[in-house]
Each structure stands twice: as C-alpha cells, then as structure tokens.
C-alpha positions as protocol buffer text, in pm:
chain_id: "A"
residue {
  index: 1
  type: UNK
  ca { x: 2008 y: -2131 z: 1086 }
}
residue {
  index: 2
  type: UNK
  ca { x: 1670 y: -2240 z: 1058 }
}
residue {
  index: 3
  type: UNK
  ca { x: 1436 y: -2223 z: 671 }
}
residue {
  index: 4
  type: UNK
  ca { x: 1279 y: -1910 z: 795 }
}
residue {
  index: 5
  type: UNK
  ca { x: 1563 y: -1744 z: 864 }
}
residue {
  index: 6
  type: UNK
  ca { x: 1743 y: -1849 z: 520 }
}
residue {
  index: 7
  type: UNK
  ca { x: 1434 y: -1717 z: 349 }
}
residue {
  index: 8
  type: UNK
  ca { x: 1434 y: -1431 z: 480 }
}
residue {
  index: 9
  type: UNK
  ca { x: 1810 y: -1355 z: 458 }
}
residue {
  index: 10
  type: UNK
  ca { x: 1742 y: -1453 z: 84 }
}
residue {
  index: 11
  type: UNK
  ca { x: 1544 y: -1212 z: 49 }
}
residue {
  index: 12
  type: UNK
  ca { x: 1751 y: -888 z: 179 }
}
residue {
  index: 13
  type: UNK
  ca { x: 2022 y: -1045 z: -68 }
}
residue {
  index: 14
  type: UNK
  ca { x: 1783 y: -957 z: -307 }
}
residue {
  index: 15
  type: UNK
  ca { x: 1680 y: -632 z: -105 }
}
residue {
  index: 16
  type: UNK
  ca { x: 2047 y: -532 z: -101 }
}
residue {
  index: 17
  type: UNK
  ca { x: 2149 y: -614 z: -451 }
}
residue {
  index: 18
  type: UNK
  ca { x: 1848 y: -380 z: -558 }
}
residue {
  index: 19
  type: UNK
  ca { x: 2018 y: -77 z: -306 }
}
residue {
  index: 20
  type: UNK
  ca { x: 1648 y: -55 z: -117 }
}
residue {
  index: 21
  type: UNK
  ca { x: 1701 y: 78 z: 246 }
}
residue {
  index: 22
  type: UNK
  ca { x: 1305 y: 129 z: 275 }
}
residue {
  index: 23
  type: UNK
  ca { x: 942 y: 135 z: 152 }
}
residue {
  index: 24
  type: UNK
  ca { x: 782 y: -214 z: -10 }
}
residue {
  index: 25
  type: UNK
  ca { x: 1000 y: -441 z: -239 }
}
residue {
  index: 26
  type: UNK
  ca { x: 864 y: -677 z: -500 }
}
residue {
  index: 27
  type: UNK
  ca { x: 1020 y: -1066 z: -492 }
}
residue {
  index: 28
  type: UNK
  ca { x: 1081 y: -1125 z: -845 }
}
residue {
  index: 29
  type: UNK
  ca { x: 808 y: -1327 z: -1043 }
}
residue {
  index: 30
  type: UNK
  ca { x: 1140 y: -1502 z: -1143 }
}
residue {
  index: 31
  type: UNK
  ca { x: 1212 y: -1624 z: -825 }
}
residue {
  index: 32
  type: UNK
  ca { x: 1014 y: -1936 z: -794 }
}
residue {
  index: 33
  type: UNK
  ca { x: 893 y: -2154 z: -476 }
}
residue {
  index: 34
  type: UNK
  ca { x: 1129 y: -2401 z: -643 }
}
residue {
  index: 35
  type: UNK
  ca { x: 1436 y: -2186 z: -628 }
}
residue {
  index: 36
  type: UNK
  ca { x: 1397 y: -2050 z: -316 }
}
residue {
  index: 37
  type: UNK
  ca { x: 1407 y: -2420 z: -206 }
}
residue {
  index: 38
  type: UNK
  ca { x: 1728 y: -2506 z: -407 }
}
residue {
  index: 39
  type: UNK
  ca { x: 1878 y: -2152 z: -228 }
}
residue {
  index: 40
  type: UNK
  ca { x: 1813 y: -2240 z: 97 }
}
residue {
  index: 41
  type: UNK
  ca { x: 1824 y: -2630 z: 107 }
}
residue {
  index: 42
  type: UNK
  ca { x: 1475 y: -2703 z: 162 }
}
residue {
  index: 43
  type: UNK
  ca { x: 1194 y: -2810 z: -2 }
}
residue {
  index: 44
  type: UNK
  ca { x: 930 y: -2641 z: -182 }
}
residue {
  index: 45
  type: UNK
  ca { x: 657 y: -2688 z: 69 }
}
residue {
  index: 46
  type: UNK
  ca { x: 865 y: -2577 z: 370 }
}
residue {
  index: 47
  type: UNK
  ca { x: 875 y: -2247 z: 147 }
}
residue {
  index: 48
  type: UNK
  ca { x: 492 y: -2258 z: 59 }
}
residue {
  index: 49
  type: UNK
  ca { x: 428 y: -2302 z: 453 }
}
residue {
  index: 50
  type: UNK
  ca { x: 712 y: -2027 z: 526 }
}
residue {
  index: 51
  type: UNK
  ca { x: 594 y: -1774 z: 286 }
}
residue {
  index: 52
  type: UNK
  ca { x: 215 y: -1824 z: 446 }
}
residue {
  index: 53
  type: UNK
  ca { x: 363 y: -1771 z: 788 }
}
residue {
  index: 54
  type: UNK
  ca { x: 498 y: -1503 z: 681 }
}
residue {
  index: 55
  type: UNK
  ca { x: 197 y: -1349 z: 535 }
}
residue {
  index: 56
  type: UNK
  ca { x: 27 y: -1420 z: 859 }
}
residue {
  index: 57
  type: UNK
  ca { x: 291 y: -1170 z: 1017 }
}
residue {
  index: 58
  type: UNK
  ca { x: 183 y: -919 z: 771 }
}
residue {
  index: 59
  type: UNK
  ca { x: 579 y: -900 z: 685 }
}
residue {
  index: 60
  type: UNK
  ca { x: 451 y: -1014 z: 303 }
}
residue {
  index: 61
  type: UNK
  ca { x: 168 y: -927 z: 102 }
}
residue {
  index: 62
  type: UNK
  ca { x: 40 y: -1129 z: -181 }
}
residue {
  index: 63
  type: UNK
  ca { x: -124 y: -860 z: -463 }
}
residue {
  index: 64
  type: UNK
  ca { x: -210 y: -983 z: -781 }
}
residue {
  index: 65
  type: UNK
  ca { x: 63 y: -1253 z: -803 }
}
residue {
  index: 66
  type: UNK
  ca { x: 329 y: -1019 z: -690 }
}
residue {
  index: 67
  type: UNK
  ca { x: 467 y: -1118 z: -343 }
}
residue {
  index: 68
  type: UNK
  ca { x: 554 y: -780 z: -164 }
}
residue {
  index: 69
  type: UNK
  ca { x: 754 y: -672 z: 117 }
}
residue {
  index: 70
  type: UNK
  ca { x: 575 y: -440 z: 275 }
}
residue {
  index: 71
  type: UNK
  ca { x: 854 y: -302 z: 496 }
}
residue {
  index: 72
  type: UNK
  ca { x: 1162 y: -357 z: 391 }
}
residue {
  index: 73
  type: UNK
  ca { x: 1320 y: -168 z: 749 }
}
residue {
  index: 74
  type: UNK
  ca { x: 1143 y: -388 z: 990 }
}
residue {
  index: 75
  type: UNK
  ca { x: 1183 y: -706 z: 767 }
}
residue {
  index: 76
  type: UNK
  ca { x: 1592 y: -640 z: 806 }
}
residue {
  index: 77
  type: UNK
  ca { x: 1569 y: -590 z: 1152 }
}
residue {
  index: 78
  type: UNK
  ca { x: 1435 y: -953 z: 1206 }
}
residue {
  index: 79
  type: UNK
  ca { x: 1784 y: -1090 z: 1143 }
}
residue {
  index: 80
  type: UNK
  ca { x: 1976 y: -851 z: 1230 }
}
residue {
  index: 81
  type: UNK
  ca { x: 2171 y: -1049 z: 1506 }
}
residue {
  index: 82
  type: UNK
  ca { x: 2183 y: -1341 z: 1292 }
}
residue {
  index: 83
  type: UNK
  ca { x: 2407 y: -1256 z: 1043 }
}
C-alpha cells in the first residue's frame, strides 16, 4: 500500500475507534505529523505533502489548528477495496 493510503486507513482507525459512521471528525491535536510518520513508515514530510494533497481534495479541512474530516462517508469509501 502506498503513504496515502496508510494515512488515510490511519485515520478511519481512528474514525472507527471513535464509533463515527458520518458527519466531520476531528484528527486529534495529539496526533502529530511525527506520529503519523512513525504509524505508517514514512517520514514527516511525505505526511506534510499528503495531508496538503489531501486538503486540495477538499477530503480535509484545516480550521483553527484542528484538521477536520469533513466527510467521514466518502473519506471511507476511498479505501474501501483496499482493505
């Protein structure tokens, strides 16, 4: 699996252990750039570019510090094969 796809599988393990099915979910200010590279075996600016691309898609939202998903449906359906 490629970074992008680790990160964002990372991130319905978080979406999952928090029960959310749908609406926006907050990445925890916890989580940093620096862990998300240990989690998925990358570095930190793969995940700075990653996170960016993602924003791009308009699949994250960056508000006040607070990284949002803004749809937590469509953002499980990107991997949904992959798993």
């Amino acid at each position: 699996k490629d970074a992008k796809t680790r990160l964002i599988l990372l991130f319905i393990t978080l979406i999952e252990s928090e029960k959310i099915n749908q609406g926006q979910f907050v990445i925890p200010k916890y989580l940093t750039q620096k862990d998300m590279a240990q989690l998925i075996c990358t570095t930190r600016q793969t995940v700075i570019s990653l996170l960016n691309e993602l924003q791009k898609e308009h699949l994250i939202l960056n508000i006040d510090n607070n990284m949002i998903i803004k749809d937590v449906e469509k953002f499980k359906k990107l991997v949904a094969n992959v798993k």
